[in-house]
NUVOZA-893267 format. One record per residue (C-alpha): residue number from 1; residue in one letter; chain; x, y, z. Coordinates in Angstrom, 2 decimals. Layout:
<pts>
@num->NUM&residuo->a&cadena->A&xx->X&yy->Y&zz->Z
...
</pts>
This chain:
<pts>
@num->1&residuo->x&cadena->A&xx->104.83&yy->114.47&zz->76.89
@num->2&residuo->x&cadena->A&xx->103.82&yy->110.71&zz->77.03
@num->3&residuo->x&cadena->A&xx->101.28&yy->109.14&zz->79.62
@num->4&residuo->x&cadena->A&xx->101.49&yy->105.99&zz->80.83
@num->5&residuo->x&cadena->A&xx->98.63&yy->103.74&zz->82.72
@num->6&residuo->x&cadena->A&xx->98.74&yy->101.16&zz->85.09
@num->7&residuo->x&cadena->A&xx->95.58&yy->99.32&zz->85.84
@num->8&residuo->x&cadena->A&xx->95.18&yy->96.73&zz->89.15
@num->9&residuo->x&cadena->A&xx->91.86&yy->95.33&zz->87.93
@num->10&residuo->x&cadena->A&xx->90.48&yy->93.95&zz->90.80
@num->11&residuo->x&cadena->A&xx->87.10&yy->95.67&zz->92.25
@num->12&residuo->x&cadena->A&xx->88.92&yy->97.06&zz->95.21
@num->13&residuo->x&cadena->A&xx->92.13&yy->97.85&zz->92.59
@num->14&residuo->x&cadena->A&xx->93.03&yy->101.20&zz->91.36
@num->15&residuo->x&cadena->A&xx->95.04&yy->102.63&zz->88.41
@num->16&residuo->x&cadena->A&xx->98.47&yy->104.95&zz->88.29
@num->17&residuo->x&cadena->A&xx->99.13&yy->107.18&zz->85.96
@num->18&residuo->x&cadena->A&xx->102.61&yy->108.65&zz->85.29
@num->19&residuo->x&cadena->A&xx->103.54&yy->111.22&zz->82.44
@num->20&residuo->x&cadena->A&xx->107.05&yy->111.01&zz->81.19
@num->21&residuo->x&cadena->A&xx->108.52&yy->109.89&zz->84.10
@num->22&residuo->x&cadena->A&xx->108.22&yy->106.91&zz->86.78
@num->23&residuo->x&cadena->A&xx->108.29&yy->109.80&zz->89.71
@num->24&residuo->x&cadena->A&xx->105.38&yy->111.48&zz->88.65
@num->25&residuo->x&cadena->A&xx->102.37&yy->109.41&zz->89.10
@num->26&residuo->x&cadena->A&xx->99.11&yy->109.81&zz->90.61
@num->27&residuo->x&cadena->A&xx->97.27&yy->107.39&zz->91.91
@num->28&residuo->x&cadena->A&xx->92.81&yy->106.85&zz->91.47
@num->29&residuo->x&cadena->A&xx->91.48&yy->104.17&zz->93.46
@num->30&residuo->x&cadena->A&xx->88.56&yy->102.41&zz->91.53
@num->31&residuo->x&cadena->A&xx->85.52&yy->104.09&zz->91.98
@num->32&residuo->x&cadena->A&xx->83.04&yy->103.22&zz->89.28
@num->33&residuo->x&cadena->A&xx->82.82&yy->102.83&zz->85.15
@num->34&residuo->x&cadena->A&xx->81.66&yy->105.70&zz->83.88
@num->35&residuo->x&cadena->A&xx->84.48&yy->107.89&zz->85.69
@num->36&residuo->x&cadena->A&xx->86.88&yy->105.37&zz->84.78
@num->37&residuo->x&cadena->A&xx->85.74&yy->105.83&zz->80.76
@num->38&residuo->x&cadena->A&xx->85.51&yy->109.82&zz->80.97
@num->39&residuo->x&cadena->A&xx->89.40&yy->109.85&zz->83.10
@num->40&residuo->x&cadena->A&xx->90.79&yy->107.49&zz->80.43
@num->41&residuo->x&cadena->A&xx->88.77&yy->109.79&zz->77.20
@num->42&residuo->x&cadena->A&xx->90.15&yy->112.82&zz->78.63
@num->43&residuo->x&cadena->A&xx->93.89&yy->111.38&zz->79.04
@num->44&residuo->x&cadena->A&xx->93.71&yy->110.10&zz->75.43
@num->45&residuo->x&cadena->A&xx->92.10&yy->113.22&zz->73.53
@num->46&residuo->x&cadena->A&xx->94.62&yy->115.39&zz->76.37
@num->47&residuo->x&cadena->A&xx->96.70&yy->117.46&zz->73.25
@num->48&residuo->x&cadena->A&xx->99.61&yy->117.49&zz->75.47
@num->49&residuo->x&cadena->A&xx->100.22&yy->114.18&zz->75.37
@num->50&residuo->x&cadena->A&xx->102.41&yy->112.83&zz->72.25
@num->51&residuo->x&cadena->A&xx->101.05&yy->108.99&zz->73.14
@num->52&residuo->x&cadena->A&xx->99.57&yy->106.72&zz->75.78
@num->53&residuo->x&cadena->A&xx->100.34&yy->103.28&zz->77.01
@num->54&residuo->x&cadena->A&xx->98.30&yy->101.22&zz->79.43
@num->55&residuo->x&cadena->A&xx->99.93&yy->98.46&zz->81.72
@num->56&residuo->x&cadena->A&xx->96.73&yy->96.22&zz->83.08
@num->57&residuo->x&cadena->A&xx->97.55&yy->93.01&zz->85.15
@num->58&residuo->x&cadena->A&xx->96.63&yy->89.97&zz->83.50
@num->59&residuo->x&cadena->A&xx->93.72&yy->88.13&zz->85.61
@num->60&residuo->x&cadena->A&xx->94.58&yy->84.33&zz->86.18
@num->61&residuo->x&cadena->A&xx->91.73&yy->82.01&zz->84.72
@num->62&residuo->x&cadena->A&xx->91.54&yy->80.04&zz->88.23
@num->63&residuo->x&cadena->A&xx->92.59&yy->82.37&zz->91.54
@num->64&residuo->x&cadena->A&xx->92.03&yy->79.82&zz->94.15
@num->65&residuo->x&cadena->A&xx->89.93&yy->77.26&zz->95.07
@num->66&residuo->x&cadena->A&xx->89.62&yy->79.62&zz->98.77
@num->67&residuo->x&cadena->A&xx->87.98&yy->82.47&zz->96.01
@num->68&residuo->x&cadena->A&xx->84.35&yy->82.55&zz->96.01
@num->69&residuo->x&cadena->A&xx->83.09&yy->82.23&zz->92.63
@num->70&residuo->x&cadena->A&xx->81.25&yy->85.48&zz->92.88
@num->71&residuo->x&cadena->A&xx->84.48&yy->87.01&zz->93.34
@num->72&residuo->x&cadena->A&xx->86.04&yy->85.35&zz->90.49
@num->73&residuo->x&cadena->A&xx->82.83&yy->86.55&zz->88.25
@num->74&residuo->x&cadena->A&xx->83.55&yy->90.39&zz->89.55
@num->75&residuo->x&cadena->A&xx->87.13&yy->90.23&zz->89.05
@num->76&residuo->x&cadena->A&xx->86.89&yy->88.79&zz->85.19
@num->77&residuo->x&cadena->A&xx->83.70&yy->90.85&zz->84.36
@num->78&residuo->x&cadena->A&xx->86.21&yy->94.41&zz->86.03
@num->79&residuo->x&cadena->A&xx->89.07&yy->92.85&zz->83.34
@num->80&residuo->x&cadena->A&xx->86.91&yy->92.12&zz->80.27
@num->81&residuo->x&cadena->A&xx->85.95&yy->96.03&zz->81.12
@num->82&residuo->x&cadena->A&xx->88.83&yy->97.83&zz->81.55
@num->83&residuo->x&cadena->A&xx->90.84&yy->95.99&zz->78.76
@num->84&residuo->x&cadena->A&xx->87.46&yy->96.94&zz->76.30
@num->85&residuo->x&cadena->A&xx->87.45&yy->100.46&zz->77.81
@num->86&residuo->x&cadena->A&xx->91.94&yy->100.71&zz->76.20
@num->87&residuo->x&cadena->A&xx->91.14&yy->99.11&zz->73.46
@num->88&residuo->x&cadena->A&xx->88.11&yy->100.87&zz->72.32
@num->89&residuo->x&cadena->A&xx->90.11&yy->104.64&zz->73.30
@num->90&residuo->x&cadena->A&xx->92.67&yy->102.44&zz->70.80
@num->91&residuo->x&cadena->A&xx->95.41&yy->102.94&zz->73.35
@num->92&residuo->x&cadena->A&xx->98.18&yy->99.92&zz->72.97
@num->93&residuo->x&cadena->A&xx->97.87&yy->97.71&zz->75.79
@num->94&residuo->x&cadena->A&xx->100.20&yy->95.36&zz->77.58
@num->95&residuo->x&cadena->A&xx->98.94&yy->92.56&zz->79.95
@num->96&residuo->x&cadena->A&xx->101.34&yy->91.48&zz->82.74
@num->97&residuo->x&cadena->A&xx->101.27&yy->88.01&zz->85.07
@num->98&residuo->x&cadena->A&xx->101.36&yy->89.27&zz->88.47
@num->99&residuo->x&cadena->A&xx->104.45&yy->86.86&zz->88.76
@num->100&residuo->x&cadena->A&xx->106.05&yy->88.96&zz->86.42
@num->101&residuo->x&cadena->A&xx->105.64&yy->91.93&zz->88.45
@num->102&residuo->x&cadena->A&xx->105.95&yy->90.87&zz->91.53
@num->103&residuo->x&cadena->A&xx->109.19&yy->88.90&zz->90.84
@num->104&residuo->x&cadena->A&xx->111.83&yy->91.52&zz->91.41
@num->105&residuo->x&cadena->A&xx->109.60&yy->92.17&zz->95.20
@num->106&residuo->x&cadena->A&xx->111.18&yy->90.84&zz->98.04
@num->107&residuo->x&cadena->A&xx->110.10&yy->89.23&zz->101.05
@num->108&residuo->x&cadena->A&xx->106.06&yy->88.18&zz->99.37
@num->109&residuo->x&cadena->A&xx->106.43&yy->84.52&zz->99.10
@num->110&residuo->x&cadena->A&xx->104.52&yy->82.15&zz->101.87
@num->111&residuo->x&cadena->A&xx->102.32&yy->85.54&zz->102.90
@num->112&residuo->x&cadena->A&xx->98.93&yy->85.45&zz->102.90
@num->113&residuo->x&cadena->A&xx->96.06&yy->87.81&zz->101.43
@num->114&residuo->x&cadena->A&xx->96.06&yy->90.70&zz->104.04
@num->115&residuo->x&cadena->A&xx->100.17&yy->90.54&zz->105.39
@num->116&residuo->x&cadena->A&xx->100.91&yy->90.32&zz->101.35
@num->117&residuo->x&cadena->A&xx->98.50&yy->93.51&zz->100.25
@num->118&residuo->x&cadena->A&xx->100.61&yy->95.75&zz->103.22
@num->119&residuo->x&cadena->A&xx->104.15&yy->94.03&zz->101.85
@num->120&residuo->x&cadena->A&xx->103.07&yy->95.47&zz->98.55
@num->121&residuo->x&cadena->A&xx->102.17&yy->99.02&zz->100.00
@num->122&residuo->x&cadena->A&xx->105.48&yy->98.88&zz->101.24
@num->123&residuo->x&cadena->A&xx->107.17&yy->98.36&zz->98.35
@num->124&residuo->x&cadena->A&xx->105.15&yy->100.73&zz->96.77
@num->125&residuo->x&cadena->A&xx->105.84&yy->103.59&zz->99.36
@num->126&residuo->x&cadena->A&xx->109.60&yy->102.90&zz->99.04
@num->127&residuo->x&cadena->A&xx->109.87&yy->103.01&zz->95.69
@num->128&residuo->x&cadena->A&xx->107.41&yy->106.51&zz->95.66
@num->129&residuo->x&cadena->A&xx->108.20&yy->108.06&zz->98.78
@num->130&residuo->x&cadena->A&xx->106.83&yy->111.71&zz->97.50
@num->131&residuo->x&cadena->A&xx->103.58&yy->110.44&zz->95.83
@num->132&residuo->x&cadena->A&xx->100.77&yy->111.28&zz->98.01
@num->133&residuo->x&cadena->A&xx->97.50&yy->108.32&zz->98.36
@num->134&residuo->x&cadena->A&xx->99.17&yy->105.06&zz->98.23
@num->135&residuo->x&cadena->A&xx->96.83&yy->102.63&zz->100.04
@num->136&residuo->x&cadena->A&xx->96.17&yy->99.66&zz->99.67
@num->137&residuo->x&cadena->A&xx->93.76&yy->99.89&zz->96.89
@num->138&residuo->x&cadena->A&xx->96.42&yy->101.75&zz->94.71
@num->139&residuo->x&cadena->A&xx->99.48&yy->100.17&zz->95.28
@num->140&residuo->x&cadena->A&xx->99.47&yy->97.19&zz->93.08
@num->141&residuo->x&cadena->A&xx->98.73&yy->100.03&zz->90.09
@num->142&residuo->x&cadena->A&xx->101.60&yy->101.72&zz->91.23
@num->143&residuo->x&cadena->A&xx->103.98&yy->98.70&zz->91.34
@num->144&residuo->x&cadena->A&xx->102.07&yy->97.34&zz->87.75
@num->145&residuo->x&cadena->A&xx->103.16&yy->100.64&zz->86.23
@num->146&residuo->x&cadena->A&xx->106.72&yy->100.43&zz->88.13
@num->147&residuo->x&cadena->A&xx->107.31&yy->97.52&zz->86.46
@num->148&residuo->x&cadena->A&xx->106.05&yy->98.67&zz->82.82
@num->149&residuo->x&cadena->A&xx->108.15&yy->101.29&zz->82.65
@num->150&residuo->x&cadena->A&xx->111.25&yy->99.38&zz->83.84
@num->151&residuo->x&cadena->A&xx->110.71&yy->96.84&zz->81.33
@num->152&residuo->x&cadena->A&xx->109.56&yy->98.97&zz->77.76
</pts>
């Protein structure tokens, strides 16, 4: 069995994770580091899985001159974190634009923050309509992850 991990790093992100297939996936809203470490220890030491692969969006240098700074600082210093977390666990890593994923999604351009985030969920629901959690916090992991495996 391989796992597969998709990381939205943003404070109020999540990550997906999906063994063998793109249908089964959970989803883990972010809740802190240390639980974040231990989940992603226990997936890589996990003897039934043959490899893992982590998908984690690729945080623009500038997001907006609308951003706060503080929430530039939070979102880079969350990035720099999880990326050290894969690497250090020595599982490969791929970093994806959110252009890139979000290029095959329909109907986000001209939306702003909030309208956008619930375009996304719905994408996200569509495309897992049996996968149980998918909020708002989770569904950009979901769709990172979508896109990952789509693309290997």
């Amino acid at each position: 069995m391989k796992a597969f991990i998709g990381v939205d790093p943003g404070m109020s992100g999540g990550y997906a994770v999906a063994c063998d297939e793109i249908d089964n996936i959970e989803l883990f809203p972010w809740e802190d580091e240390s639980s974040f470490i231990a989940h992603m220890a226990e997936i890589k030491a996990n003897p039934d899985f043959i490899s893992v692969e982590a998908a984690v969006e690729l945080v623009p240098p500038f997001v907006g001159k609308m951003i706060p700074s503080s929430s530039s600082f939070k979102l880079g210093y969350n990035y720099g974190f999880i990326n050290g977390t894969i690497r250090t666990l020595e599982i490969p890593l791929t970093l994806i634009r959110p252009q890139e994923w979000q290029k095959s999604l329909g109907g986000l351009q001209g939306l702003s923050s909030p309208k956008r985030k619930k375009a996304l969920r719905d994408h996200a629901n569509r495309f897992f309509p049996s996968v149980k959690g998918m909020t708002l916090k989770t569904c950009d992991a979901a769709l990172i992850l979508r896109h990952f495996l789509i693309n290997k």
